[in-house]
C-alpha positions as CSV (number, residue, x, y, z in Angstrom):
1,X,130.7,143.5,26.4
2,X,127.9,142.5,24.0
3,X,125.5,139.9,25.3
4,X,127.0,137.4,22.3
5,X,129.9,137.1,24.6
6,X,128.5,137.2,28.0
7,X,126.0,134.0,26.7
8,X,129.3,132.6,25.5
9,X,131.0,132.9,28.2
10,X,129.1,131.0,30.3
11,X,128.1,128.8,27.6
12,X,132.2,127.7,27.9
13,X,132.0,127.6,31.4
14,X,129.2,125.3,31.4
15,X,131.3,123.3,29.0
16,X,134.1,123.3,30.9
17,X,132.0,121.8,34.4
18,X,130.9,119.7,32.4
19,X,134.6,117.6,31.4
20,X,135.5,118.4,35.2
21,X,132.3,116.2,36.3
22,X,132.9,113.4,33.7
23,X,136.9,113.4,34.5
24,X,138.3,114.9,31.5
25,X,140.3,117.4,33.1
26,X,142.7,118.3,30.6
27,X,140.0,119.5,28.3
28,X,138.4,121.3,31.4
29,X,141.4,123.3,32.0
30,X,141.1,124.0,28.7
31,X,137.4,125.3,28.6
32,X,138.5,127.6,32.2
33,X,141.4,129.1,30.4
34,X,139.0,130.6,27.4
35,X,136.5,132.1,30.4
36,X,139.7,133.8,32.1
37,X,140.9,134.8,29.1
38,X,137.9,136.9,28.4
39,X,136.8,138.0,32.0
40,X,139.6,137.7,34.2
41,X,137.6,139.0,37.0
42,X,135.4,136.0,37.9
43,X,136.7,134.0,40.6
44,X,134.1,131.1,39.7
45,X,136.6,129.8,36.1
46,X,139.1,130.0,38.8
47,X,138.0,127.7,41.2
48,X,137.1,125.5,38.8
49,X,140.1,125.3,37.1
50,X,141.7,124.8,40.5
51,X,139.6,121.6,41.4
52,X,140.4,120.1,38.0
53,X,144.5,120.6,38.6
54,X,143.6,119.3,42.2
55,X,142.3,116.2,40.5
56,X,145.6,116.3,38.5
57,X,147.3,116.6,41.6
58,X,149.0,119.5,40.8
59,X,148.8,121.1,44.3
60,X,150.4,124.0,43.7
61,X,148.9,125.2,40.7
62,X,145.8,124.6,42.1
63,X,146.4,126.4,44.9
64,X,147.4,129.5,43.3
65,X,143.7,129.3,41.5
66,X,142.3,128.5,44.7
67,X,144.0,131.7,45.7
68,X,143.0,134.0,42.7
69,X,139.5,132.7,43.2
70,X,139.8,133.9,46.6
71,X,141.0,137.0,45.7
72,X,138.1,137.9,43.7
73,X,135.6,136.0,46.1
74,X,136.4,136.5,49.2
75,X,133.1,134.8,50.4
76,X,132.5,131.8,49.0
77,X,133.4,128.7,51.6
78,X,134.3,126.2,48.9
79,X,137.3,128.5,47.5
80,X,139.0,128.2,51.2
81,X,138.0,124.5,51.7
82,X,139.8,123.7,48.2
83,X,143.1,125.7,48.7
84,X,143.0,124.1,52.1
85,X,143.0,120.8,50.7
86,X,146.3,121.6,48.3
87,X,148.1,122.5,51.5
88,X,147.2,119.7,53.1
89,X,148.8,117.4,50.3
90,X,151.7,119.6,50.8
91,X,152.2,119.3,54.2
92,X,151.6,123.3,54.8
93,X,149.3,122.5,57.8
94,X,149.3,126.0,59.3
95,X,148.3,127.6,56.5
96,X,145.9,125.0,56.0
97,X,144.0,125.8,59.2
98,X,143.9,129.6,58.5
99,X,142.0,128.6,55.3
100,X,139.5,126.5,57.1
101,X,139.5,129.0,60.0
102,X,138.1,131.5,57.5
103,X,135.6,129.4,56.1
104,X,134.0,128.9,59.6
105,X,134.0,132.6,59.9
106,X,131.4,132.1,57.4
107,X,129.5,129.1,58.3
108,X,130.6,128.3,62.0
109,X,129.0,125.0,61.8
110,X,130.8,123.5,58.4
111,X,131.2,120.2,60.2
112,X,134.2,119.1,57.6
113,X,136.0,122.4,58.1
114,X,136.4,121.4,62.2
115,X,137.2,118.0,61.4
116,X,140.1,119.0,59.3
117,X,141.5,122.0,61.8
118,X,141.8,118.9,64.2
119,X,143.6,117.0,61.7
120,X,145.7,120.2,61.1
121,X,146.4,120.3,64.9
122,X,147.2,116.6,65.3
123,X,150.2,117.1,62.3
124,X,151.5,119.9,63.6
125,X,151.6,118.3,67.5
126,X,149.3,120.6,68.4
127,X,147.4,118.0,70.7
128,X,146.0,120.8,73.2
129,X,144.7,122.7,70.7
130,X,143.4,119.9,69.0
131,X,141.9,118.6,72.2
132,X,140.4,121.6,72.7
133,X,138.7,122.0,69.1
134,X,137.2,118.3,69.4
135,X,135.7,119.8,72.6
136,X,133.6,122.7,70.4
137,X,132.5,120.0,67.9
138,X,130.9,117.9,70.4
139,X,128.7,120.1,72.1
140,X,127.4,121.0,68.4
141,X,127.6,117.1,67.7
142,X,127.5,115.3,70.5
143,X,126.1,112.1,69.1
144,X,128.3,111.3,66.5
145,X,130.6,108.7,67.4
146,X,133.7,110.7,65.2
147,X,134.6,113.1,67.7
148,X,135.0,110.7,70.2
149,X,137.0,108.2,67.7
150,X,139.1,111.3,67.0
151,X,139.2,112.3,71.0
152,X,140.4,108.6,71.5
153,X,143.3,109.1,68.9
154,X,144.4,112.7,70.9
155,X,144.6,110.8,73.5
156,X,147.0,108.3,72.6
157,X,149.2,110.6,71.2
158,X,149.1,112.6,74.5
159,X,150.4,109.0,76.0
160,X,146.8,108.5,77.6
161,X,145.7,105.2,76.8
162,X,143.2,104.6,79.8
163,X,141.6,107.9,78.7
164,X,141.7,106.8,74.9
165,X,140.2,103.4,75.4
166,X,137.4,105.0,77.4
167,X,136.7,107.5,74.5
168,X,136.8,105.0,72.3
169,X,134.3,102.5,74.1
170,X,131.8,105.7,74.0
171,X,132.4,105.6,70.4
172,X,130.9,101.6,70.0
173,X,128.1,102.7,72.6
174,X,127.0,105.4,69.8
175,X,127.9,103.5,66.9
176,X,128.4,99.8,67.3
177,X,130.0,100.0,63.8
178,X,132.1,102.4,64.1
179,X,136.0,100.3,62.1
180,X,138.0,102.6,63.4
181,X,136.9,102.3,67.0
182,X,136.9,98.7,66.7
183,X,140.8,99.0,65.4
184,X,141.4,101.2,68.5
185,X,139.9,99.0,70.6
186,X,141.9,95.5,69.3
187,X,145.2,98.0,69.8
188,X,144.1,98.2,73.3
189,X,143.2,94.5,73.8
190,X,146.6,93.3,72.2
191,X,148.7,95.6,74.7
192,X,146.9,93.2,77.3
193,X,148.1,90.2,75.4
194,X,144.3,89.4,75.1
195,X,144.4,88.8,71.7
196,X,141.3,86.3,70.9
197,X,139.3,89.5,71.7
198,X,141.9,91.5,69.7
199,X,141.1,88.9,66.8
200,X,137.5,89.8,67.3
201,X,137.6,93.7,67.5
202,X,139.5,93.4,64.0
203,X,137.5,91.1,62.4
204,X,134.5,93.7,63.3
205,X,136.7,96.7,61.9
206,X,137.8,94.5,58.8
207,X,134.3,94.3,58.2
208,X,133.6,98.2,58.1
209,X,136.5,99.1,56.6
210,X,137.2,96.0,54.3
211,X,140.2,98.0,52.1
212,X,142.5,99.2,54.6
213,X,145.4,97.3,55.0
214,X,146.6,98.2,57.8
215,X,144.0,95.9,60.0
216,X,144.7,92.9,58.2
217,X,148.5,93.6,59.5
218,X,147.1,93.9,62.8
219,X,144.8,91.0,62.6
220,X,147.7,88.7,61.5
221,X,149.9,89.5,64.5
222,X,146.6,88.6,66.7
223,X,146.4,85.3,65.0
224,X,150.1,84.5,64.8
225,X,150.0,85.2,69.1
226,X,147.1,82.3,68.8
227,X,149.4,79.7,67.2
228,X,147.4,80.2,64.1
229,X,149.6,80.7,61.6
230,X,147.8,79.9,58.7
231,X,145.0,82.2,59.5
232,X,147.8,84.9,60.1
233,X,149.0,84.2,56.5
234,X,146.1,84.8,55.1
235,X,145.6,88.2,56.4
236,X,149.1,88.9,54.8
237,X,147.8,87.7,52.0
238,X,144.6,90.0,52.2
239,X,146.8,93.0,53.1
240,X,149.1,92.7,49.8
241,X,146.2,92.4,47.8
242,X,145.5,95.6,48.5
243,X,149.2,96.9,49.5
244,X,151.2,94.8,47.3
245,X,155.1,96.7,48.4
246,X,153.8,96.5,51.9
247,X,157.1,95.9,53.8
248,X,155.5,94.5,57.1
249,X,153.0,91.4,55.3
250,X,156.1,90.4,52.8
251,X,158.9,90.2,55.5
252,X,156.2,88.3,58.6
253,X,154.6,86.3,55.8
254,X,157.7,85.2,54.7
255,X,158.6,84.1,58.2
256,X,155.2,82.1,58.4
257,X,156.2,80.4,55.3
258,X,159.4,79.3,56.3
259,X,157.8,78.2,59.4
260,X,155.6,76.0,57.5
261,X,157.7,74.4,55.0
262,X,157.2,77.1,52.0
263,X,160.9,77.8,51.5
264,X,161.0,79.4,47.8
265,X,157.6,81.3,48.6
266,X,159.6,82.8,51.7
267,X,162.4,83.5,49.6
268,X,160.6,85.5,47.2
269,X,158.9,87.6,50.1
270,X,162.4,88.5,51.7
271,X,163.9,89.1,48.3
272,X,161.4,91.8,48.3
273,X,162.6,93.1,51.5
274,X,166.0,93.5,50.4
275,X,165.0,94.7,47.6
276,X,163.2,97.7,49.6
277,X,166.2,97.7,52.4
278,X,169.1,96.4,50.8
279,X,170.8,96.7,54.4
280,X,167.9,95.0,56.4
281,X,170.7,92.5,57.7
282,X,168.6,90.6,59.5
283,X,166.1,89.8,56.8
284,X,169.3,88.7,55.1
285,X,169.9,86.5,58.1
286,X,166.4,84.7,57.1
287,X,167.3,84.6,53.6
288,X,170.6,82.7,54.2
289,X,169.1,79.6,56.4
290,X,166.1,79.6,53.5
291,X,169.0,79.5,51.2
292,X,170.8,76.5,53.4
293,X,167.0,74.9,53.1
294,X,167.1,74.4,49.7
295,X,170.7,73.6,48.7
296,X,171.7,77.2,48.1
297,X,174.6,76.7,49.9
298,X,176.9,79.4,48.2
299,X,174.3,81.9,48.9
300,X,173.7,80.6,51.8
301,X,177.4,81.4,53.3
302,X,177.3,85.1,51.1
303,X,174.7,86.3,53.0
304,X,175.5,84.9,56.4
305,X,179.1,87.0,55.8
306,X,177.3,89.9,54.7
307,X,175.5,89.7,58.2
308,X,178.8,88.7,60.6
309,X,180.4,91.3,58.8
310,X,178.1,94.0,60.2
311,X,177.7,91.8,63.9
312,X,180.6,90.7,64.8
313,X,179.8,89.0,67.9
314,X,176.7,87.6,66.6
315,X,177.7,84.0,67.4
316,X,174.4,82.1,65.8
317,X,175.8,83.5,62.2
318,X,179.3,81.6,62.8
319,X,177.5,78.4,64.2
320,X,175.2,78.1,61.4
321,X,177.9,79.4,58.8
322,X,180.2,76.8,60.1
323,X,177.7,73.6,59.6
324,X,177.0,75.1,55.7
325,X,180.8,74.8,55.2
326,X,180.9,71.0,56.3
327,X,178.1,70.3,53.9
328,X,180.6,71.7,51.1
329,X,183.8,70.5,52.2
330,X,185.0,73.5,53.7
331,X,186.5,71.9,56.8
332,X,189.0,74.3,57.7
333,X,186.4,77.1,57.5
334,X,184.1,75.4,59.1
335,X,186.7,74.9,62.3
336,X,187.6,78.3,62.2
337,X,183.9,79.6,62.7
338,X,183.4,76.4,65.7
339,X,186.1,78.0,67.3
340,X,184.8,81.2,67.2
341,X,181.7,80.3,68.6
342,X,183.3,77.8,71.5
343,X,185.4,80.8,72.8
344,X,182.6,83.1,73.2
345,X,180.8,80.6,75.2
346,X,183.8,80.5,77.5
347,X,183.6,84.0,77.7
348,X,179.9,84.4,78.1
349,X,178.9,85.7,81.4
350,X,175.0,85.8,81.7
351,X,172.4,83.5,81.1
352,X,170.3,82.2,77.8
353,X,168.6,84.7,77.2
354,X,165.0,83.8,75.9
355,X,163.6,84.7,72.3
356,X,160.9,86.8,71.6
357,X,157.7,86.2,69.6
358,X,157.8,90.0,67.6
359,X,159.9,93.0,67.7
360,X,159.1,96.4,66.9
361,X,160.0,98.0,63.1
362,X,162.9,99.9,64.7
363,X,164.4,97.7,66.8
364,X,167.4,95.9,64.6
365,X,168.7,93.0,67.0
366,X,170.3,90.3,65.1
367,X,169.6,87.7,68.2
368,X,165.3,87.8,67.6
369,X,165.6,87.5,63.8
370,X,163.2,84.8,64.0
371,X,160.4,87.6,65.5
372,X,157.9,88.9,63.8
373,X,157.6,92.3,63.0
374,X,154.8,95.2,63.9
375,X,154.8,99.0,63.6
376,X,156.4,100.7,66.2
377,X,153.4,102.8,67.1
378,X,149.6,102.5,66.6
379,X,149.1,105.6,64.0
380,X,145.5,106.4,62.9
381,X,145.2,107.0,58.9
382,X,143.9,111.1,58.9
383,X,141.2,110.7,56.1
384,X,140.6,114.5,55.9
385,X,137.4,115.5,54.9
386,X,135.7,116.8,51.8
387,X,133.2,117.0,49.1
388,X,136.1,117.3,46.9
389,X,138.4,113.9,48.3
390,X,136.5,111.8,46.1
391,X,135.3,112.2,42.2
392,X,133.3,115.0,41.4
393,X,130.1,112.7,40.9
394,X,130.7,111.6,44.5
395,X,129.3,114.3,45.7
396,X,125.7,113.5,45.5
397,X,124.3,110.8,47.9
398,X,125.3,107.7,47.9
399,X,121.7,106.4,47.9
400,X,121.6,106.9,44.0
401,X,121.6,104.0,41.2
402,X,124.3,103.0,39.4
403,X,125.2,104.8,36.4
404,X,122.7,105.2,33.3
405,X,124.3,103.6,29.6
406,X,125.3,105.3,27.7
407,X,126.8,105.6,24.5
408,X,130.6,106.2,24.1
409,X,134.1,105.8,22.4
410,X,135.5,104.9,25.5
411,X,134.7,102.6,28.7
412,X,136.8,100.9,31.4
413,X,136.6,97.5,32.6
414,X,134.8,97.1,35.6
415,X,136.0,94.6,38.0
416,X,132.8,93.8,39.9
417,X,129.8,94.8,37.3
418,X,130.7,92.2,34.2
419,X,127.1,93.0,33.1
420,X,127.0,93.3,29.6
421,X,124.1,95.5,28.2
422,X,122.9,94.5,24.2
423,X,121.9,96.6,21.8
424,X,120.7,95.2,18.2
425,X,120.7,98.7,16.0
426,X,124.0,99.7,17.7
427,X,125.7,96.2,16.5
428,X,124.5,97.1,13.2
429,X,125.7,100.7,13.4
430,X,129.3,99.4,13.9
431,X,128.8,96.5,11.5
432,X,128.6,99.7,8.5
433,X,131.7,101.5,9.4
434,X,130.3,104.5,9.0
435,X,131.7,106.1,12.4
436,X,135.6,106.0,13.0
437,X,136.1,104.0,16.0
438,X,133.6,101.1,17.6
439,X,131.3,102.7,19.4
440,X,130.4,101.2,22.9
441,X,127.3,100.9,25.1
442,X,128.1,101.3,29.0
443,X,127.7,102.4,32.2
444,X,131.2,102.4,32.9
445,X,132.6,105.4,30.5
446,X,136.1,106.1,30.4
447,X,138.0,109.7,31.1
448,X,139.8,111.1,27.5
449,X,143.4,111.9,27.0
450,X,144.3,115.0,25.9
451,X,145.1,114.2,22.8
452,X,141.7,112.2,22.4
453,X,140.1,115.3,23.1
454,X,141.8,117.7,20.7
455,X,141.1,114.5,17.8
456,X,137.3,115.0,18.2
457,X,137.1,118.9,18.2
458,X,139.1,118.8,15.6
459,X,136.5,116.0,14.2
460,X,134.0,117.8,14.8
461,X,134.8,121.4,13.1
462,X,135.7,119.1,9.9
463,X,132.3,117.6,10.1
464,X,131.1,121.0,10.1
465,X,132.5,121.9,6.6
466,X,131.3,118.7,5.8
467,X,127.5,119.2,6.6
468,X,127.5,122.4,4.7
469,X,128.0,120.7,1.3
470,X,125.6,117.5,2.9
471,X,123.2,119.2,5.4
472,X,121.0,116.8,7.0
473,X,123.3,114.2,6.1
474,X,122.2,111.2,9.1
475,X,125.6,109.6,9.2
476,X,127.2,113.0,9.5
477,X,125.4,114.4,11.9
478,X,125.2,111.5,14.3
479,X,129.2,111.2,14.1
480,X,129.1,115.4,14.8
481,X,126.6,114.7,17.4
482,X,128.9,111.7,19.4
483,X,132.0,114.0,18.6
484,X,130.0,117.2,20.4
485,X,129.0,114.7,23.6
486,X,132.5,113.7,23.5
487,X,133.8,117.2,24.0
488,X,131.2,118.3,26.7
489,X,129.5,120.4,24.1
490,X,125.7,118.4,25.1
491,X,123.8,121.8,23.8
492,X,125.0,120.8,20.6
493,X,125.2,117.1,20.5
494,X,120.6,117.8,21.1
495,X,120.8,120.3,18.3
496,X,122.2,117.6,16.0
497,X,120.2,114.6,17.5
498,X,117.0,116.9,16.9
499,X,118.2,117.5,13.3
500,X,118.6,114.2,12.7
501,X,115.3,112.6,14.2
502,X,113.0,115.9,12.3
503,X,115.3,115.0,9.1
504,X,114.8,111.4,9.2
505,X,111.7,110.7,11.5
506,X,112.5,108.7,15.0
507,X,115.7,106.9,15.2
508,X,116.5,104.2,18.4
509,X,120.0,105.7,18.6
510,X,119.2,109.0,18.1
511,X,116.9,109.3,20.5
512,X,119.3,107.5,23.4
513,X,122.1,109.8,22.6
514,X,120.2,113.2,23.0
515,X,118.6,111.3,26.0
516,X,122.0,110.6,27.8
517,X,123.3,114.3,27.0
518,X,120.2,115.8,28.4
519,X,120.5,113.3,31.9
520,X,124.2,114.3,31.9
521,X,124.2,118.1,31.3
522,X,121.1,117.8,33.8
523,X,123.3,116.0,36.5
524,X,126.4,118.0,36.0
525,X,123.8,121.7,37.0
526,X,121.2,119.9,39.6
527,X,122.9,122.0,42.2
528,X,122.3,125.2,40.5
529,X,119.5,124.7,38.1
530,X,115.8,125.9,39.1
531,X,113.4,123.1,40.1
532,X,111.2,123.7,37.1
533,X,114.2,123.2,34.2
534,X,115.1,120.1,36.1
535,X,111.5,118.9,36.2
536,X,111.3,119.8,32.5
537,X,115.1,118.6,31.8
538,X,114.2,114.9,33.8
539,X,111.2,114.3,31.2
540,X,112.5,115.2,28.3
541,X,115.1,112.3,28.9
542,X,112.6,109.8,30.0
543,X,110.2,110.8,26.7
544,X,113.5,110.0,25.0
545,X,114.3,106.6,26.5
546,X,110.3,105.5,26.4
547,X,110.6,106.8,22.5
548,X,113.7,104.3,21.7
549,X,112.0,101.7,24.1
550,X,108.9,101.7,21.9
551,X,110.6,101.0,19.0
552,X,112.5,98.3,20.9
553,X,110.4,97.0,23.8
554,X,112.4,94.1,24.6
555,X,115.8,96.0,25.2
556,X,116.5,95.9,29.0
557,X,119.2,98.6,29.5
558,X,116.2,101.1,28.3
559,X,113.7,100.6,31.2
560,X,116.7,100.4,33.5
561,X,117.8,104.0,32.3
562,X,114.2,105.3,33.0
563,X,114.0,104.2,36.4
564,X,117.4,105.9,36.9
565,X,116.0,109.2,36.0
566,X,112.7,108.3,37.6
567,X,114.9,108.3,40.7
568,X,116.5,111.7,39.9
569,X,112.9,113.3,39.6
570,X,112.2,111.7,43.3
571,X,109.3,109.4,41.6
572,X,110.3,106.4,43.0
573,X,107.4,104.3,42.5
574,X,107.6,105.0,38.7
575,X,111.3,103.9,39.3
576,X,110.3,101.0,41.1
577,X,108.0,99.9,38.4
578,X,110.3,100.9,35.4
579,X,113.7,98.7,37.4
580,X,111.1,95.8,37.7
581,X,110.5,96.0,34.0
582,X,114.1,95.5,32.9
583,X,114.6,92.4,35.2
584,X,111.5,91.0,33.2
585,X,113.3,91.4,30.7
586,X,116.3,90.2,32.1
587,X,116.6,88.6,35.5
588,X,120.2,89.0,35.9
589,X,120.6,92.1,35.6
590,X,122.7,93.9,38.5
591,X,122.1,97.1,38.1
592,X,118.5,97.0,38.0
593,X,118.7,95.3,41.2
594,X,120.5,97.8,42.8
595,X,118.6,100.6,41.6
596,X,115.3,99.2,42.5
597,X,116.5,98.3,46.0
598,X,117.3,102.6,45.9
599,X,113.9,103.4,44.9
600,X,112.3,101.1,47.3
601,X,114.8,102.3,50.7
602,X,114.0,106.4,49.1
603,X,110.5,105.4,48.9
604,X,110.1,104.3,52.7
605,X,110.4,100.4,51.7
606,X,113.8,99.5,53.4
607,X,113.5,95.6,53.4
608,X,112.6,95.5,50.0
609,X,115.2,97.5,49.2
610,X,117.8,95.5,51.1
611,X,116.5,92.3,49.8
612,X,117.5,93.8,46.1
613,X,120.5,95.0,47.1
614,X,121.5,91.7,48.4
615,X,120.6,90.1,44.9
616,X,122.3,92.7,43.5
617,X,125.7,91.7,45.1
618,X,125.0,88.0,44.8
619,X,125.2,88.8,41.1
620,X,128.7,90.6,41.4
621,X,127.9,94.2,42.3
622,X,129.9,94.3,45.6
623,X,128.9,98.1,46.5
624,X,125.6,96.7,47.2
625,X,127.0,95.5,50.4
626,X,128.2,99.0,51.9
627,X,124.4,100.1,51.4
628,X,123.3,96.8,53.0
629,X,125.7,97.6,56.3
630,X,124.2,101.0,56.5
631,X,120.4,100.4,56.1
632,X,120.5,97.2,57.8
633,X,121.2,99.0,61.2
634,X,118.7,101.7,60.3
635,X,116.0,99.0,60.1
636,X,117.1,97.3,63.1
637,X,116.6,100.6,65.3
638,X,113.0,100.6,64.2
639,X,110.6,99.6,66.6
């Protein structure tokens, strides 16, 4: 094949890494199918085009990819670690284990590769085997608290609970933030009814791991055992932010309101019940004495029948049946359902019995409708792991800045950063009309449809024809260059950005936009690139922010974008110095906050750093705090 191709070729496949990283996976699946199309016998398009359909969640198709990329690589790690991961989200946990048993055949010490064999095991009730496998991880990692978290979690499910708590307390003792010890632990607590040091375990898990449900579920039964039901409402509340068709927080919260007083709030809670389980007979039960409560008395008597006709014998429905039909006239029916109720305790043979506080999800006796509800068994949430759970930019360190701003068609709103970065030539650009669509100036870009996509490849081949007849044409080639960086095509979004800028001397947003496709293509390849084209790569961009910053000094978002690829080339006193230049410029601005607090905890100055990050949350960026939690205990274990 000539070399034309070959440079092609991986000039596409560049291309197409490049959507993956940014999220535009339709037109990366796009870019892989043109690289197999030509050279069927690379496994690397492959895998690629396996993690974007993973992404897609298309499991299946990515695991065939995952398996042609195996076929033709049979020893690469990441190609079994992927197709593991699609049968895992398709419940084919055997075959998942073979995967990641072959890829510790190549690295015997892939850490993630154990930890998801275990997780294997544990599905498949494998709990000696799994038992067994936690045993080989911790003499290779015998301090970290996981294992024994994980050990803990074997042993329950082997019906061990004295053996689970004690793994679990060697957990804490390693890691006295370890959530998920701290959630085992208040399990273990509220067995023994001690629930103020249940309440406490949680709130100590809670604060770990702040988005899982689950604990605020637990929390609230705790609380509710303490008389406190407002504080137990609350965590219901908490939980349905985050769950909102969570079964257990809409059918106890709505007990807690009708225990208070809040009888339509209640209502709509068990209305959502039924709505889930439209035979949950004794949440109908609840609905009919709110429905008495409030002067629903047809509804009221509807759903009290609806529950006698399924119990029989269940002689609180008659009684309370019976008063509803006096206050509507319905004496004869009411006498009828009295006289029900007076034979039965003629007939009754044992003693009151008494009622209980909760019941367990399963259990379905009409007499303890009044009981709060928990989950039948204490079940751990597997969180398999992977470089390739989260987004594909994820998998760098999370001691990085926030993202640089760029220029784009397309952002998202953020819900924590409201920040909004200004840009005077950029308003004016827009003000002309001379691109199709508002342009936007973010850190917060936005994945494209397909259809998107296929507009601005088709935009930019008409552009083409366009700048034959006008070459050198500014407007032209900055709407060809945008249309290029849109695509992934950043080798030719520069070409036109250096066209433009040699045509018509230095240009603010010139310069930016071949700045941001330089940082972009650079951090799509820093795992593969050589140390000397990412040196070379890192100041080209920073030449290219300083350039646009000179001929607008006072524009914050510049400075900021400097230090973030000061950080990148491991200069973090430059950083430092270029973060604390933007909040000169502008003292509320979060992201500079945060990235300064990077550069100070990479450069060795952790208090510093956490004393940024800490204004950089009290401003609104909330992930400052998960980096506060970590290198707060770092600091503390200093001498």
């Amino acid at each position: 094949m000539p070399l034309s191709a070959q440079i092609n070729t991986d000039r596409v496949l560049l291309m197409g890494r490049n959507a993956l990283y940014y999220e535009d996976y339709v037109l990366a699946i796009q870019r892989f199918n043109m690289v197999i199309n030509v050279k069927p016998w690379l496994g690397e398009p492959y895998f690629y085009r396996a993690l974007a359909k993973f992404y897609l969640e298309d499991y299946q198709g990515a695991e065939i990819d995952a398996g042609h990329a195996v076929e033709r690589n049979p020893y690469a790690l990441n190609h079994y670690v992927l197709r593991a991961l699609c049968r895992i989200n398709q419940n084919r946990y055997a075959l998942a284990e073979e995967d990641y048993r072959k890829a510790i055949s190549i690295n015997p010490l892939d850490h993630n590769s154990w930890h998801n064999i275990v997780l294997c095991q544990i599905e498949l009730k494998e709990y000696a085997r799994a038992d067994s496998s936690l045993d080989v991880m911790l003499r290779h990692w015998g301090k970290e608290p996981e294992q024994y978290t994980m050990k803990a979690q074997v042993a329950l499910l082997r019906a061990d609970t004295v053996q689970a708590e004690k793994w679990a307390d060697r957990a804490l003792e390693l890691d006295e933030y370890d959530g998920k010890a701290w959630s085992m632990k208040a399990m273990f607590q509220g067995n023994r009814k001690e629930y103020k040091e249940a309440e406490a375990s949680l709130d100590k898990a809670i604060v770990q791991l702040p988005r899982m449900a689950g604990l605020y579920v637990n929390r609230a039964l705790a609380r509710y055992n303490q008389d406190n039901l407002r504080g137990a409402m609350s965590d219901y509340d908490a939980c349905l932010d985050l769950e909102p068709r969570n079964y257990l927080a809409h059918y106890n919260r709505g007990l807690l309101r009708a225990n208070v007083g809040e009888d339509n709030l209640a209502i709509e809670d068990f209305n959502f019940v039924l709505e889930l389980e439209p035979d949950n007979t004794i949440a109908l039960y609840n609905r009919a004495l709110l429905l008495d409560n409030i002067g629903d008395y047809k509804g009221a008597i509807r759903d009290i029948s609806a529950v006698i006709k399924d119990y029989p014998e269940f002689w609180d429905g008659y009684r309370q049946r019976a008063a509803i039909k006096r206050k509507i006239g319905d004496v004869n029916g009411a006498e009828r359902d009295e006289f029900k109720v007076l034979q039965a305790r003629l007939d009754a043979a044992q003693g009151k019995k008494h009622p209980v506080r909760t019941r367990k999800k399963s259990e379905h006796n009409i007499e303890d409708y009044a009981a709060l509800v928990e989950e039948d068994e204490h079940e751990e949430e597997n969180e398999y792991v992977s470089e390739y759970r989260g987004k594909v930019q994820n998998r760098q360190t999370e001691l990085q800045p926030e993202p640089i701003y760029s220029l784009t068609y397309y952002r998202k709103e953020s819900e924590t950063n409201t920040y909004v970065a200004y840009l005077p030539d950029l308003e004016r650009l827009n003000a002309g009309q001379t691109l199709p669509r508002q342009l936007f100036l973010t850190d917060n870009e936005a994945p494209m449809t397909e259809k998107q996509t296929e507009a601005h490849q088709a935009s930019a081949l008409a552009l083409t024809e366009e700048l034959e007849q006008k070459p050198g044409d500014k407007d032209l080639l900055m709407r060809r260059a945008l249309d290029y960086y849109h695509i992934r095509d950043f080798e030719n979004a520069v070409s036109d950005m250096n066209a433009l800028i040699q045509e018509h001397g230095p240009d603010a947003l010139a310069l930016i936009l071949r700045a941001q496709c330089r940082f972009a293509q650079l951090e799509v390849s820093r795992t593969t690139a050589s140390a000397s084209d990412l040196r070379l790569g890192y100041l080209m961009a920073v030449q290219d922010f300083s350039k646009a910053s000179d001929l607008m000094p006072d524009v914050p978002f510049l400075h900021y974008n400097i230090g973030c690829v000061q950080v990148q080339q491991a200069d973090y006193m430059a950083a430092q110095k270029s973060f604390s230049r933007a909040l000169e410029l502008d003292p509320h601005f979060p992201s500079a906050y945060y990235g300064r607090g990077v550069a100070y905890i990479l450069g060795g100055q952790t208090e510093q750093g956490l004393s940024d990050l800490s204004q950089a949350g009290e401003l609104g960026l909330y992930t400052a705090y998960n980096l506060i939690k970590k290198y707060s205990k770092q600091l503390a274990k200093k001498p």
